[in-house]
N, C-alpha and C positions, 0 to 999 in steps of 0.2 A: 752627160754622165761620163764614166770612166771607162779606159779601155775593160778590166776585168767586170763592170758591169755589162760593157756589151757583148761577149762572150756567152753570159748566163742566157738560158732558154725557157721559156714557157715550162717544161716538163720540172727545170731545176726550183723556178719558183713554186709550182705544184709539191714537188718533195717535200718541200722547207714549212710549207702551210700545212701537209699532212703531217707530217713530221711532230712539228708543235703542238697542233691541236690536242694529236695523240698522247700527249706529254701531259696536255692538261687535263684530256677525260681521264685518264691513269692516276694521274694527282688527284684529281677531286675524288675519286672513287679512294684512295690509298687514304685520302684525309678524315674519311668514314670509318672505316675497315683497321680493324686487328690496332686498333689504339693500344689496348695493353700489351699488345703484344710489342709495339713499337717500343713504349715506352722501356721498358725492362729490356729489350736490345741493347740499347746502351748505357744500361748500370752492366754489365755483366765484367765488372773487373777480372785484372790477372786470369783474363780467358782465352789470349793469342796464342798464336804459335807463329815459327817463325818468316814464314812463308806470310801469312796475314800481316806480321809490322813489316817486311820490307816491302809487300804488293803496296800497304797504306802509307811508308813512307815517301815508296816513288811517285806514288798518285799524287801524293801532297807536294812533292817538290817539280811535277811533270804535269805540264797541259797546252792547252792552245797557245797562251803567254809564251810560252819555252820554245816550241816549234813555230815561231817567230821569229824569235829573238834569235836561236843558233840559226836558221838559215839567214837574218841577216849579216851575223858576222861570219858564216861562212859564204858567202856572197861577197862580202867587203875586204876577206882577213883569210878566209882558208879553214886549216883545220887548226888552229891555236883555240877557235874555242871548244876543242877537248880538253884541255888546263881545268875550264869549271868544272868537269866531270871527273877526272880522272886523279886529278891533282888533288880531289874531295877524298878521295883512301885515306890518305895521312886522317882529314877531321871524322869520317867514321870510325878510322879506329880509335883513336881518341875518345871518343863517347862513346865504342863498346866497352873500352879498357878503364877509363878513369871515370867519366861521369854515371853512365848506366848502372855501376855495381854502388856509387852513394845515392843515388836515386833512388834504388830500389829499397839497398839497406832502411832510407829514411822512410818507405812508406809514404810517399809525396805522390798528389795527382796531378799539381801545377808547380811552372816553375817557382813563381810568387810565395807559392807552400813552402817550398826547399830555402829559400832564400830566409824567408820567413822562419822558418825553425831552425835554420845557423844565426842570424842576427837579432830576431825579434820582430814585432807587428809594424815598425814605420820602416823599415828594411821592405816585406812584404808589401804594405802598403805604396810606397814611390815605385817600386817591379810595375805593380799593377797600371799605375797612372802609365808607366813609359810601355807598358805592353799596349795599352790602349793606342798611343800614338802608332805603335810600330804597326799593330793590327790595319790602322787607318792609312798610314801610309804605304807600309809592304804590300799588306794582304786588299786591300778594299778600293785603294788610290791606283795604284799599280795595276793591277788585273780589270780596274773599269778602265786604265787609260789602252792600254794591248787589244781589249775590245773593242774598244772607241775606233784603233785603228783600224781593226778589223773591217768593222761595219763602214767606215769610211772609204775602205776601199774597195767595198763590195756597191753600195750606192753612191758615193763622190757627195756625201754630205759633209759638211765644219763638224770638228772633235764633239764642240758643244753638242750640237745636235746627236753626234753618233753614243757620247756618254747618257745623254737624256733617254736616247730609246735605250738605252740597256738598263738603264736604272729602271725604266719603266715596264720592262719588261721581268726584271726580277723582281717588282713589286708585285705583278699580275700572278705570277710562278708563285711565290709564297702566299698570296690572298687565295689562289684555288687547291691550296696544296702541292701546286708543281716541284718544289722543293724537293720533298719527300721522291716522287716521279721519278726527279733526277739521280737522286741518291740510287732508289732503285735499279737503274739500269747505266750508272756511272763506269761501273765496272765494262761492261759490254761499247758503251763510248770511248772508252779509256785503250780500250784492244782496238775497235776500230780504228782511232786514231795512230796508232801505232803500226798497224795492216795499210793503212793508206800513204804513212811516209814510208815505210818500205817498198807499197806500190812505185812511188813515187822514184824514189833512187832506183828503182829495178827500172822502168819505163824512161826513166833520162838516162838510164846508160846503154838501152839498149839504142836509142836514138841518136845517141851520141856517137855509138860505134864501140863501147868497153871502158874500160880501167887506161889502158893504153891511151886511146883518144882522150879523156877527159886529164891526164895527166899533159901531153902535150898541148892542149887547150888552156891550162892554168899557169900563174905563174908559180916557178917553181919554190919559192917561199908560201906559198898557199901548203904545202906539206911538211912543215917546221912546225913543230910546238913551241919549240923555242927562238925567240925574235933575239937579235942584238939591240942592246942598250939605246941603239941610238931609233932605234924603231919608233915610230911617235903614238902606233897604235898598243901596241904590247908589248912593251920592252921584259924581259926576264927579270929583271931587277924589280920591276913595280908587281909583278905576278906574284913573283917569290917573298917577296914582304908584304904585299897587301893583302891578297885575298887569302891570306891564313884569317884574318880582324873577320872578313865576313863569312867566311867559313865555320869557324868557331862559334861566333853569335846563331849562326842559320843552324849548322847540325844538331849542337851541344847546347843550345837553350834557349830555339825557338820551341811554345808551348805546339806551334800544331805540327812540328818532325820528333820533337820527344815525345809525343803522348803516347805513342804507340807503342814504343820501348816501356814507358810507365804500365800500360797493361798487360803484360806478359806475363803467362805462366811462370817463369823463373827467368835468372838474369840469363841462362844459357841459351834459351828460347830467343830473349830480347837480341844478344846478343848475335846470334847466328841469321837474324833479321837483317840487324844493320851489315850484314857480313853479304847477304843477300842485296840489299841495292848496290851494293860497291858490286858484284854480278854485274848486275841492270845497266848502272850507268857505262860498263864497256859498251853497251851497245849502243850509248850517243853519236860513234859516226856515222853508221849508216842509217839511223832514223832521226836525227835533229842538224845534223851538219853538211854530209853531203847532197840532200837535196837543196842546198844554196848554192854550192858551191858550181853542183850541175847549173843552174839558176845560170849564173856567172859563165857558165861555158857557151851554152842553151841560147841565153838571150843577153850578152854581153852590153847593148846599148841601153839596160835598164837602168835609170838615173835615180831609182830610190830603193836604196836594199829593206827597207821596209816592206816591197810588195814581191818580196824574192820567191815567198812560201804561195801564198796564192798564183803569183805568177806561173810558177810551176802546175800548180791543180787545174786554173783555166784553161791551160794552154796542152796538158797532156792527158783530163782525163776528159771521157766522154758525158754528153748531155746529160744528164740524171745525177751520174755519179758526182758531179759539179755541188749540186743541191746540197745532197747528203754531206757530202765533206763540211757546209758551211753551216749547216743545220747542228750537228753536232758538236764542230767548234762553238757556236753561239751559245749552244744548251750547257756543255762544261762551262763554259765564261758564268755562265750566269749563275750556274751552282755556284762558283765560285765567290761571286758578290755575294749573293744570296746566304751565303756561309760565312762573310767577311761582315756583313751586316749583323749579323747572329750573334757571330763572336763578341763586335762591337758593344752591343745592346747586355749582352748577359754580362760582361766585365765591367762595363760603368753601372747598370743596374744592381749585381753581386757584390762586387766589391770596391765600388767607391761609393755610391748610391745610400747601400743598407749598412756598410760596416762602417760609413762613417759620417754622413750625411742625417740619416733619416731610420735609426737600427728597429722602429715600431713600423716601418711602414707594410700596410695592408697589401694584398695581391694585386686590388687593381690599382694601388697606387705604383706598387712594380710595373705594373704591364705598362702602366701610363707612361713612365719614365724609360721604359724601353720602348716604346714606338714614339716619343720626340729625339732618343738617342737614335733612335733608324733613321728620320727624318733629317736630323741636323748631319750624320752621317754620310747621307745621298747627296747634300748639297757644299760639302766640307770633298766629299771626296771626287764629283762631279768638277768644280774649282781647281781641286788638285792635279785632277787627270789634264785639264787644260793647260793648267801652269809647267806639266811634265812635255807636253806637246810642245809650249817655246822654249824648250832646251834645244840649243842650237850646236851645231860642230859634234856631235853623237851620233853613236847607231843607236839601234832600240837595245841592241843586246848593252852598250856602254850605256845608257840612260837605267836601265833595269841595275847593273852593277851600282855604276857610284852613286843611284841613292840608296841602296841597300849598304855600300861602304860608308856611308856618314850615319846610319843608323846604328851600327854595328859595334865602332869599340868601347863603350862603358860597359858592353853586354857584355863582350870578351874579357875586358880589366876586371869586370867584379866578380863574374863565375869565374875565370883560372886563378886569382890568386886569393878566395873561399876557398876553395880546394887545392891548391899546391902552397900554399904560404899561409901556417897558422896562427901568423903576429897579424894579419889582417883585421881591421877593426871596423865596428860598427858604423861609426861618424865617416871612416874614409868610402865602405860601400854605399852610404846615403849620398854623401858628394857627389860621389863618380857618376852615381844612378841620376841622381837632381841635376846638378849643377856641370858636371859633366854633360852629362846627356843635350843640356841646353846648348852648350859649345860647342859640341861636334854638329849639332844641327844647325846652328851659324854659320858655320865655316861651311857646310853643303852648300847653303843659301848664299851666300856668297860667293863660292865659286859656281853655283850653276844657272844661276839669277842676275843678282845683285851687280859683279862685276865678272862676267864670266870669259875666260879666253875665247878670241873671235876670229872662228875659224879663217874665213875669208880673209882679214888683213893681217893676222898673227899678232895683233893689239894684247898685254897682257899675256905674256907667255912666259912669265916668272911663274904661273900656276904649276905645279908640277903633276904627274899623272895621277890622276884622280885615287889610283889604290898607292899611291906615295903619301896622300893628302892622309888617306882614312890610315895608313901604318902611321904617319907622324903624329896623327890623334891621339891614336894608340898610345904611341911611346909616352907621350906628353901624360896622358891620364893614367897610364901604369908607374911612370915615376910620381906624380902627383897621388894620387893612393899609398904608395912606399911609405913614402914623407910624412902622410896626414899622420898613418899609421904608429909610426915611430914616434912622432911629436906628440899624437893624442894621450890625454896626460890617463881620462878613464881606463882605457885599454880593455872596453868590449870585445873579444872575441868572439869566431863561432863555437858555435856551441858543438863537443865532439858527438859524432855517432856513437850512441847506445849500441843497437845493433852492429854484430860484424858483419862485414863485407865480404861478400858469399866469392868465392874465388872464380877464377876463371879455365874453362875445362879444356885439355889437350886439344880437342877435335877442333875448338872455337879457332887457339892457335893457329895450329895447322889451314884451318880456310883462309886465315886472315893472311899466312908467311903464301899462301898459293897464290891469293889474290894478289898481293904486292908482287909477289912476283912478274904475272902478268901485265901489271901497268907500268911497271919496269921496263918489260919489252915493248911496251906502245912509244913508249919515250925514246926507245934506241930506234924503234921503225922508221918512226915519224922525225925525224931530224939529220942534219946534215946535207937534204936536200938543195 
């Protein structure tokens, strides 16, 4: 076994078996109990406030996966990975400003709706086919591979093995109800989680000796956000152009960071939400970044920043407490499949299944075609998680970026210029969507597969950095749209809002010019070190 398995104690494996179980008599009893009630919880549209969409936005953008991934690259890289956090201001307010006030105006529950009522049913219809990918690969591929590592580093099994039991384990959770379990007490995991990395940077600085020690312990570009050009992990240049592509796609019209905005009382409500995680995300250094970073200080001969986050928990916190921290991380993981399964199964079932496939099909021919899409899903996404593990010359945090950067710009090309550019036409957002979409996904495959730069001998090193790759994509398919546009002889356009666009109120301003303000000063702190 592995060192971080020999570490765990009799009492921590005790935890993790009570732990579960409990999960599961809770489910099965939850999958009994208050059925109507459940169900009608979630029809209760436009009934947030704004405190409920940024708590469910963070939760959706924040979990075990994240406090991985930042203590890897703060372990490897410092505090640059506050850029995902912080540098995320500019695309919240972007969706509180321009997209949220035509989302609401339109009365849309999905993006595929929205897209769908500017261009028409085959506009809606290829969203949906590409959300199903996105779902399979962002949400269900990704979050089983983070697990996979998880587990693997808790027993020292192959990925294969470590994605098997957690697929298997989110089948068991949803056969007894556990699902539902989770959901219930997701919130309460969710704070724990958050109480534990604070433990965690509290306990490695005091062992460190302070702020002081842990500064002359690092190198001192580990407290730069901003790297020069020639940096080969984060140059400024690839930050500052690429990850707006994935930013854009993720805040602004991914369906599970928008939905929440879509349920709000009014747009000031949705608004003052998204106003609310730009809050939240200040608080990435001390609970997703600097516990690597101690990691680095702490235990400097660690040769894989993948085990930076555990490293820390086995090694600072006490017998029991060990348990719980992994029991919890496992149980969000597995909500999270468990929901990425879900999602899967209701989009190929709903809307490619009935609306175009099969529009008389019966219930249980529904259910049917949604438990072989769950099936082919576990074993599509099982594969995937594998094939994410032989990406070589990455941290987990760079493995998590650039395949969400090759997913990302037909999503960006076709929602910014539906909305800021009214000569946009139908044929160039079916491209982008279709045919677009297939090429950026190529061009992933290719560089992260197919012929990838290698690390070790520098073989291949015309690639350029992976968010140079996903901005060139960009440009390519936003000039390619321009063009379609102008040359297409129809000239479908969108279709304009009926409704107006309910304005936006002084007070929203004002949080949004305080906040900016603030991450303005993070940027003058953190540099020139």
């Amino acid at each position: 076994m592995n060192e971080i398995y020999n570490k765990l104690t009799t009492l921590d494996f005790a935890i993790v078996a009570i732990y579960l179980i409990a999960l599961l008599v809770i489910g099965y009893v939850a999958s009994f109990r208050n059925k109507k009630k459940d169900e009608t919880l979630f029809l209760a549209g436009n009934s947030l406030n704004w405190y409920n969409i940024g708590f469910n936005m963070w939760g959706t953008n924040v979990g075990p996966s994240s406090l991985l991934a930042f203590a890897s690259i703060g372990f490897s890289a410092g505090i640059v990975g506050g850029n995902f956090e912080w540098y995320a201001f500019v695309f919240l307010l972007l969706l509180a400003m321009v997209f949220a006030p035509r989302y609401i105006a339109s009365k849309v529950s999905t993006m595929p709706e929205f897209m769908g009522k500017r261009y028409g049913k085959s506009s809606q219809d290829i969203l949906a086919g590409y959300a199903l990918i996105k779902i399979l690969i962002s949400w269900l591929s990704l979050g089983l591979f983070s697990g996979g590592i998880l587990v693997r580093q808790i027993l020292g099994i192959p990925m294969w093995q470590s994605t098997i039991v957690l697929v298997a384990f989110s089948g068991l959770f949803t056969y007894m109800g556990g699902l539902k379990a989770i959901a219930k007490v997701n919130v309460f995991q969710m704070i724990l989680l958050i109480i534990v990395s604070l433990a965690l940077t509290f306990i490695g600085l005091q062992k460190l000796g302070g702020i002081t020690a842990l500064v002359a312990k690092t190198p001192s570009h580990f407290w730069n956000l901003i790297h020069p050009a020639s940096d080969p992990g984060y140059p400024w240049h690839a930050l500052l152009l690429g990850y707006p592509v994935s930013a854009v796609a993720f805040f602004c019209t991914d369906q599970s960071m928008v939905q929440s905005v879509l349920g709000a009382k009014n747009l000031k409500q949705g608004q003052l939400g998204v106003n609310f995680i730009g809050w939240l995300k200040v608080l990435a250094l001390p609970m997703f970044i600097l516990p690597g970073i101690l990691c680095f200080a702490l235990y400097p001969d660690l040769t894989d920043d993948k085990l930076a986050y555990m490293t820390m928990v086995t090694n600072l916190f006490p017998s029991g407490l060990n348990g719980l921290v992994i029991c919890v991380l496992i149980a969000v993981l597995v909500a999270t499949i468990g929901s990425s399964l879900n999602a899967l199964s209701t989009v190929f079932t709903k809307d490619i299944y009935v609306n175009n496939i099969n529009p008389q099909a019966t219930v249980k021919q529904q259910i049917n075609v949604g438990r072989y899409t769950v099936i082919a899903g576990c074993v599509l996404a099982v594969l995937m998680a594998i094939a994410f593990d032989n990406i070589k010359g990455k941290t987990l945090f760079d493995i998590f970026q650039s395949i969400l950067g090759y997913l990302a710009p037909p999503l960006a090309v076709t929602f910014l210029l539906s909305v800021f550019w009214k000569r946009t036409t139908k044929l160039a957002v079916n491209l982008i969507l279709s045919v677009g979409s297939a090429f950026s996904l190529f061009v992933g495959m290719l560089n992260l597969w197919i012929i990838p730069p290698d690390a070790a001998t520098g073989a291949n090193t015309w690639w350029p950095h992976y968010f140079l790759i996903s901005f060139y994509i960009f440009a390519i398919l936003f000039a390619a749209a321009i063009i379609i546009s102008l040359l297409d002889k129809n000239k479908v356009t969108a279709a304009i809002e009926t409704a107006p666009i309910p304005k936006t109120s002084k007070q929203v301003k004002i949080l949004f010019a305080l906040l900016g303000l603030v991450i303005l000063a993070l940027y003058i702190i953190f540099n020139g070190h």
